[in-house]
C-alpha positions as CSV (number, residue, x, y, z in Angstrom):
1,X,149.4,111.2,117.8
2,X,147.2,114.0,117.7
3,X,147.8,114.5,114.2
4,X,146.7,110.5,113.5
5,X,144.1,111.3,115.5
6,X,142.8,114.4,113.5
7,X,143.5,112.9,110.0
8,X,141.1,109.5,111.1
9,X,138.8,112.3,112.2
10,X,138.6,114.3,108.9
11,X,138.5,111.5,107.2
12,X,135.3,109.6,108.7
13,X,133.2,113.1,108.8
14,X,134.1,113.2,105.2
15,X,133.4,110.0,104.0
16,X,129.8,110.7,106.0
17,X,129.0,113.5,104.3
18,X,130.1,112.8,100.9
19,X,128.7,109.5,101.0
20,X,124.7,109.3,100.1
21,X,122.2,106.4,100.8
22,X,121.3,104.7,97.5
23,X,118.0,103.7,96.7
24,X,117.7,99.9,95.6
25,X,114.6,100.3,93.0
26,X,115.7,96.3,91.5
27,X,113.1,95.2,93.3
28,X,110.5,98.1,93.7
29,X,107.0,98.2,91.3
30,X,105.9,101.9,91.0
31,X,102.1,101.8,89.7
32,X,99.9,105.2,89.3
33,X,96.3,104.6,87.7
34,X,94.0,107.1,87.2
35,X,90.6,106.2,86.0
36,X,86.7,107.3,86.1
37,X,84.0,106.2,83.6
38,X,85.3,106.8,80.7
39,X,89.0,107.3,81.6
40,X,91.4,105.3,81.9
41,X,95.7,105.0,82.8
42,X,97.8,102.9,83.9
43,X,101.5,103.4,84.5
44,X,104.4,100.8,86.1
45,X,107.5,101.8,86.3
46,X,110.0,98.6,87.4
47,X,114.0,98.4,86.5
48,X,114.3,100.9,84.0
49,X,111.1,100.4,81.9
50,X,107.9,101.4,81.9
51,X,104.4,100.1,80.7
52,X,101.4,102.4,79.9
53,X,97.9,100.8,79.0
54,X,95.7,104.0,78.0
55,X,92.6,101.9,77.9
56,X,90.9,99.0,80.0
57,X,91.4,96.0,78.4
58,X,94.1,97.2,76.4
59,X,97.9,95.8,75.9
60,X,100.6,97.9,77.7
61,X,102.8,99.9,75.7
62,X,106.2,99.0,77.2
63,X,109.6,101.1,76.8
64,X,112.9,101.5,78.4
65,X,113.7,104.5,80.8
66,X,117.0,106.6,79.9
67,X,119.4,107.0,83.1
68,X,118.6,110.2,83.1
69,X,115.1,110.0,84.2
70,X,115.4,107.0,85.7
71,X,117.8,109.0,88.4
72,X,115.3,111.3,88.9
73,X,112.7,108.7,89.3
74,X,115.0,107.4,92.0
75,X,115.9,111.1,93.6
76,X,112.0,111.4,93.8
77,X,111.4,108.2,95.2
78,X,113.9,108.1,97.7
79,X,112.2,111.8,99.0
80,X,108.9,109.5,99.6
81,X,107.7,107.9,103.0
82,X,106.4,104.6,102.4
83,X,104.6,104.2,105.8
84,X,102.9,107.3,106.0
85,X,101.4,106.7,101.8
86,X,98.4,105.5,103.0
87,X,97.4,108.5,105.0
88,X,98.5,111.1,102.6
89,X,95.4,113.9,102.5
90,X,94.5,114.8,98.9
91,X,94.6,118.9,98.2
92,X,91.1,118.7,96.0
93,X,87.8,116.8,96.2
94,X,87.0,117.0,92.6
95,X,86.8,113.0,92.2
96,X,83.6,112.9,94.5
97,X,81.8,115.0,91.8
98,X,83.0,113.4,88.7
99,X,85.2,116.2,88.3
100,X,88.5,114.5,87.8
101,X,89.4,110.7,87.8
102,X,90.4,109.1,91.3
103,X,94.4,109.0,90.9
104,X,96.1,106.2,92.9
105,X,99.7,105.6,93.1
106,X,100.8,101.8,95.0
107,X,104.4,101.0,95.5
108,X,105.2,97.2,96.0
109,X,108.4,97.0,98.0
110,X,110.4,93.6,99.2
111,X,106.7,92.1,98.8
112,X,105.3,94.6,100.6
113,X,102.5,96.8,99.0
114,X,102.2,100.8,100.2
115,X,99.2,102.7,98.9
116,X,97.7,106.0,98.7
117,X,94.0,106.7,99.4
118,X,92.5,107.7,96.2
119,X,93.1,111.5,95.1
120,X,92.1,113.5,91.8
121,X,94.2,113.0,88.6
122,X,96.7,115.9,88.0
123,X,96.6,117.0,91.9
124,X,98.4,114.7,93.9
125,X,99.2,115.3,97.6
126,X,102.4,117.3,97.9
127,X,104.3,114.6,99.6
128,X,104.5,112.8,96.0
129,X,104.0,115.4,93.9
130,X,107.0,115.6,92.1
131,X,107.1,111.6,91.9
132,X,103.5,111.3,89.9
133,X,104.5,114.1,87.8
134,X,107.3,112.4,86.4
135,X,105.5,109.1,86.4
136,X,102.5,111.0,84.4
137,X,105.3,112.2,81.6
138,X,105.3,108.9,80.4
139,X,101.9,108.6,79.4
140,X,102.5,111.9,77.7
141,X,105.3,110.7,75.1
């Protein structure tokens, strides 16, 4: 019995470790924007693709996203808290002097929207960091 009883014990602390929450991103929008007078980006990342408009008024430049990236898209996301994104503090205050564009990155969620306050382009708070860089790439390509 005590055997049983440690086997069914091994087993269920391994399966707990081993086993890792999953993101669902099927229904998740990722938008950053950056913009300022005469600058402007737009990036949406939804189910492995991504649109980039580079200019107001312009047509988005869609493409797919390789699993590769797209898994680290979801590693990054997964990292993020959604209900503290509105009270994230931005590191710089550049934007207030014209000396960057206002970034803004909004998540839409199981129609629910999360938002950052607005921070400067190219220094977002450290929190999401890592996801807006890899968002930004795409607008690099």
């Amino acid at each position: 019995m005590r055997i049983l009883s440690l086997l069914l014990l091994t087993l269920f602390i391994a399966t707990g470790c081993c086993s890792q929450k999953k993101v669902d991103m099927t229904s998740t929008q990722i938008e950053y924007s950056a913009h300022s007078r005469g600058y402007f980006k737009s990036i949406l990342v939804e189910n492995k693709s991504v649109s980039v408009t580079s200019k107001r008024d312009a047509s988005p430049v869609k493409s797919n996203i390789d699993d590769a990236k797209w898994n680290k898209i979801v590693d990054a996301f997964s990292k993020v808290n959604l209900d503290s994104l509105s009270t994230l503090k931005a590191p710089t205050d550049k934007r207030t002097y014209d000396g960057a564009a206002i970034g803004n990155l909004k998540i839409i969620q199981n129609q629910k929207t999360y938002e950052t306050q607005g921070f400067d382009n190219g220094f977002p708070p450290k929190e999401i960091e890592k996801l807006v860089n890899l968002l930004v790439d795409f607008a690099k390509e």
